[in-house]
C-alpha positions as CSV (number, residue, x, y, z in Angstrom):
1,X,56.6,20.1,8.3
2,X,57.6,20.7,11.8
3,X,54.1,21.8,14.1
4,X,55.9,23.3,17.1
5,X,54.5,26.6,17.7
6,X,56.4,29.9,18.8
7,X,52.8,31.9,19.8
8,X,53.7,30.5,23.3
9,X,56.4,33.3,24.5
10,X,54.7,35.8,26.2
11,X,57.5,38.3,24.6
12,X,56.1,37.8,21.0
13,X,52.6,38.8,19.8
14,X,50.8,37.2,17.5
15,X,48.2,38.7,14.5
16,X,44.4,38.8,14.9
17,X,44.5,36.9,11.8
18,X,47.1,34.3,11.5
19,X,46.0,33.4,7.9
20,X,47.4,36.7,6.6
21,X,50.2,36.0,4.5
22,X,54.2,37.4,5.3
23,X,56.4,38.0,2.5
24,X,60.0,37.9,2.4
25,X,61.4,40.4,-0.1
26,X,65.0,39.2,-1.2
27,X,67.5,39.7,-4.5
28,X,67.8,36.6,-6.4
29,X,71.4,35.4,-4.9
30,X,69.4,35.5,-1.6
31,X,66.6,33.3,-2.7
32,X,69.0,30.9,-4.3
33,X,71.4,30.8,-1.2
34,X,68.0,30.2,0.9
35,X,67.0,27.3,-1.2
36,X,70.2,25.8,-1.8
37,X,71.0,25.6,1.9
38,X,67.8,25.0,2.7
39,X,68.7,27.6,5.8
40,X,66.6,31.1,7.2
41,X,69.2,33.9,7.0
42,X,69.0,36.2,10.3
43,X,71.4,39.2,11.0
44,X,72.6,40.4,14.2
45,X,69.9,43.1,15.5
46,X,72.8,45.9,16.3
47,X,74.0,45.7,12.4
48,X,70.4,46.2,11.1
49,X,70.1,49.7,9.8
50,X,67.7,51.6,12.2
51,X,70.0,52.7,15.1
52,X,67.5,52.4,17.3
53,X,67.0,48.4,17.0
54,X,66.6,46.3,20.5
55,X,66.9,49.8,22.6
56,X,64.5,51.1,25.4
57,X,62.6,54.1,24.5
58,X,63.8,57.5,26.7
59,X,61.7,57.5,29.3
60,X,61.5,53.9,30.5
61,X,65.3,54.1,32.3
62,X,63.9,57.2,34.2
63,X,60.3,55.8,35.1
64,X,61.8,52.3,36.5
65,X,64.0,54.5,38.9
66,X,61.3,56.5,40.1
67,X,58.8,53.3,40.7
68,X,61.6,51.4,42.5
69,X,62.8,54.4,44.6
70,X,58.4,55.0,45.7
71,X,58.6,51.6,46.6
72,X,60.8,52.2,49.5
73,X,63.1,49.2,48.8
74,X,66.0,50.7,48.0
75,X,67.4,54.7,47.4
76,X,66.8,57.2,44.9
77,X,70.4,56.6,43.8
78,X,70.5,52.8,43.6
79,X,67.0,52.9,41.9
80,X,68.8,55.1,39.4
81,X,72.0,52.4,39.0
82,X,69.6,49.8,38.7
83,X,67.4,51.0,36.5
84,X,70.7,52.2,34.2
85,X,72.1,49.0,34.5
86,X,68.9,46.8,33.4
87,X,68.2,49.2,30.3
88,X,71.5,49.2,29.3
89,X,71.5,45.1,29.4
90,X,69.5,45.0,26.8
91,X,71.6,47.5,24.4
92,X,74.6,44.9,25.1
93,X,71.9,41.9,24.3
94,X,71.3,43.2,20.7
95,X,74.5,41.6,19.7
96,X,73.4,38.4,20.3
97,X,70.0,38.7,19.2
98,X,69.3,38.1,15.1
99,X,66.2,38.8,13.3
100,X,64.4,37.7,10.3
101,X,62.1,40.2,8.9
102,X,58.9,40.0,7.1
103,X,55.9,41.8,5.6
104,X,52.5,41.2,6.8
105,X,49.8,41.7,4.4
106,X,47.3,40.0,1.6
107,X,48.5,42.4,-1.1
108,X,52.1,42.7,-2.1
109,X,53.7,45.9,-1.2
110,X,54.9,48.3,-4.1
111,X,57.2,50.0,-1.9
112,X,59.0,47.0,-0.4
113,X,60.0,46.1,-3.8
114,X,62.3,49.3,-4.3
115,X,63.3,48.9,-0.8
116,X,64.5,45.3,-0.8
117,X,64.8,44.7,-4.9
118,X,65.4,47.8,-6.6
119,X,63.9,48.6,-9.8
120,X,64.9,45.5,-11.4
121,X,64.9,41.8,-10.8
122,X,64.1,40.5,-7.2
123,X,61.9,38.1,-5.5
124,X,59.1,37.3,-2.9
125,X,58.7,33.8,-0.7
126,X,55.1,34.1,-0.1
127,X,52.8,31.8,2.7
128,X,50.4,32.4,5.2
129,X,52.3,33.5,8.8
130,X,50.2,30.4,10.6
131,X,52.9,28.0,8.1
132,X,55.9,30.7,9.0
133,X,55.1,29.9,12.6
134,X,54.7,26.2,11.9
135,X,58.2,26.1,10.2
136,X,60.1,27.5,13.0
137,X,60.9,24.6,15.4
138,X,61.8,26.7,19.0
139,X,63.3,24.0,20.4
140,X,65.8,23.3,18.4
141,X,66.5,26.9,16.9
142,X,65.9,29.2,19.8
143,X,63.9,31.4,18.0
144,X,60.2,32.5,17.8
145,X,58.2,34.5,15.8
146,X,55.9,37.5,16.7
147,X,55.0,40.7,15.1
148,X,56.3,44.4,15.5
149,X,54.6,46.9,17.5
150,X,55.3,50.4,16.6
151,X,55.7,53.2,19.5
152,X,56.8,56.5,19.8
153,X,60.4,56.2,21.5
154,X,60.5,59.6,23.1
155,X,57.5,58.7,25.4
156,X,56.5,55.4,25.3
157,X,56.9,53.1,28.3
158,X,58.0,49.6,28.0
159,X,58.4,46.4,30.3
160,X,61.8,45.8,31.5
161,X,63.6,42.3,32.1
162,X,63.3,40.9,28.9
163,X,65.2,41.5,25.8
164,X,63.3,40.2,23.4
165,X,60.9,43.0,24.5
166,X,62.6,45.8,23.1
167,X,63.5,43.8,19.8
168,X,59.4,43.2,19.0
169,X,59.1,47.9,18.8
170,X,60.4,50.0,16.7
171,X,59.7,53.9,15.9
172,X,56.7,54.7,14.6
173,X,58.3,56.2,11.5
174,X,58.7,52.2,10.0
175,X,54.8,51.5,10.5
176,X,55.3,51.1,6.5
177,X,56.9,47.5,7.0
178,X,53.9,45.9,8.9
179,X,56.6,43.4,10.2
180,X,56.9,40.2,11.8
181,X,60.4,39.0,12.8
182,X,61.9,35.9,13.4
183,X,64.3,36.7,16.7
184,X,66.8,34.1,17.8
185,X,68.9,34.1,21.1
186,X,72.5,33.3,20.0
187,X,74.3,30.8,22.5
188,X,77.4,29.4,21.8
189,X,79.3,28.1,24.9
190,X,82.6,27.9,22.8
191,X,82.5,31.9,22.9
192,X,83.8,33.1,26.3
193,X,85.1,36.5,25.0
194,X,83.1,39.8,24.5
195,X,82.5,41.1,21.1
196,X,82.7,37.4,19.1
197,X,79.0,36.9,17.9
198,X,78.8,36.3,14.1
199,X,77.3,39.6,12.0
200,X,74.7,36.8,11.2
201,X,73.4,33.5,11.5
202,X,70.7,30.8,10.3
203,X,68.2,28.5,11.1
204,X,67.2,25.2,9.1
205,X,64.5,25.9,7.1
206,X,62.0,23.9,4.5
207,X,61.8,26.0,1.6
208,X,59.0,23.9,0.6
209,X,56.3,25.6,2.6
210,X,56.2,28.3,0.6
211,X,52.6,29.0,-1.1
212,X,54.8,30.8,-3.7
213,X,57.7,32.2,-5.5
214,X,56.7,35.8,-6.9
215,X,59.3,37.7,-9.1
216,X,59.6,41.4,-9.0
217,X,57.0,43.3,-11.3
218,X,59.8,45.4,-12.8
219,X,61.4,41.7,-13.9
220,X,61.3,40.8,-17.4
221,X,59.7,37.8,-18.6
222,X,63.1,36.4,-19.5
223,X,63.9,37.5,-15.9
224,X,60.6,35.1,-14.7
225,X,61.6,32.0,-16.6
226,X,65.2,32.4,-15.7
227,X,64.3,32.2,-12.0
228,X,62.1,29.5,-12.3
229,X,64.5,27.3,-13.9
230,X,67.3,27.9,-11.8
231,X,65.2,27.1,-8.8
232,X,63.6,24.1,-10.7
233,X,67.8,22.6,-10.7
234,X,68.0,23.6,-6.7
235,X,64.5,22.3,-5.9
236,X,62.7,19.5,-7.8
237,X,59.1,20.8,-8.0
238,X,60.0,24.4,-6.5
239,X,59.6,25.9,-10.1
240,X,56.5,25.1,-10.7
241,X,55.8,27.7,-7.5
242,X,57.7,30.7,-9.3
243,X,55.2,33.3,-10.7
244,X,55.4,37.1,-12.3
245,X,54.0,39.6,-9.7
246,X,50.6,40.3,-11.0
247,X,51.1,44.3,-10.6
248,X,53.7,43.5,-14.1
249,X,50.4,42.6,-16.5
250,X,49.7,45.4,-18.4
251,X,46.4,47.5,-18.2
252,X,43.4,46.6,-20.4
């Protein structure tokens, strides 16, 4: 297992707790896709659903003009382009940004299993974010790990200049997720033109870490055994790490 660490950027928090574990909710042709390639799917940031991914809250375009232009170093007006151009940089930088999102917490999550599953089958990789962080080797993968912060984007302020910065907040309204991500900065020399990055990438990946493999509580048991044999075929040993959610016994 690779020991690099990605605590190290200064762009990418880290939990109080490192031992708490992430969960990657996923349908079953994800899983096996995972395993099989034995690759970390991460899509673009400007394809993922909330609008509002890798972009500056309102006010911090405004409030960067305003401290430039009381410094004295350069006009009202320029501190206005300036300002403009550096927010806007990032909104262009989404596209070649791509994420990998996880849930932090010791309990599964009820509601990210109808989010990311449905009410049927689906799955869970399960391990502690301290062995997510040790998986992820930065220097060969340009990517780190940190965890969300959640701000109100009609007044919050944020630091300008980097653009993983905007890519570790999102609104308030998805404090549900209690994410961590897995950002990577896309470079590919061979791409000269504008508007060529890939809708998604991947990162190699040892599907091995994993504490465990937990199918969806709404699964049957024909659904459990079916799961753990196909991953048993992919990965020799892996089966032995698929279990029924725990929320699918029934009561006493």
């Amino acid at each position: 297992m690779n020991t690099s660490s990605t605590a190290t950027h200064p762009a990418f928090p880290q939990p109080p707790d490192t031992s708490v574990l992430a969960w990657r909710y996923m349908d079953l042709p994800k899983l096996l896709s995972l395993i099989a390639n034995r690759e970390l799917y991460l899509r673009r940031l400007d394809l993922m659903p909330d609008k509002y991914e890798g972009l500056y809250p309102a006010q911090v375009s405004a409030a960067l003009a305003q401290a430039m232009a009381a410094s004295g170093a350069v006009s009202a007006d320029q501190a206005r382009e300036i300002a403009d151009h550096r927010v806007n940089f990032a909104k262009e930088s989404r596209k070649r940004l791509f994420v990998s999102c996880w849930h932090l917490g010791n309990i599964e999550s009820e509601a990210m299993w109808r989010i990311y599953c449905g009410a049927g089958g689906g799955t869970a990789i399960v391990l502690p974010y301290a062995t997510l962080s040790a998986s992820i080797n930065t220097a060969q993968t340009n990517a780190y790990l940190g965890t969300v912060a959640y701000i109100d984007y009609a007044t919050a302020l944020l630091g300008v200049g980097n653009a993983f910065i905007p890519a570790l907040h999102k609104r308030e309204q998805f404090q549900y997720e209690q994410e961590a991500r897995v950002v990577k900065l896309w470079v590919d020399p061979a791409a000269t033109a504008p508007n060529q990055e890939p809708p998604f990438t991947s990162i190699p990946w040892d599907i091995g870490v994993v504490d465990r493999i937990v199918v969806s509580p709404y699964a049957g048991e024909w659904y459990v055994e079916t799961v753990r044999a196909v991953v048993e075929r992919l990965a020799l040993g892996l089966g032995a790490k698929v279990v029924h959610s725990p929320m699918a016994q029934d009561p006493a």
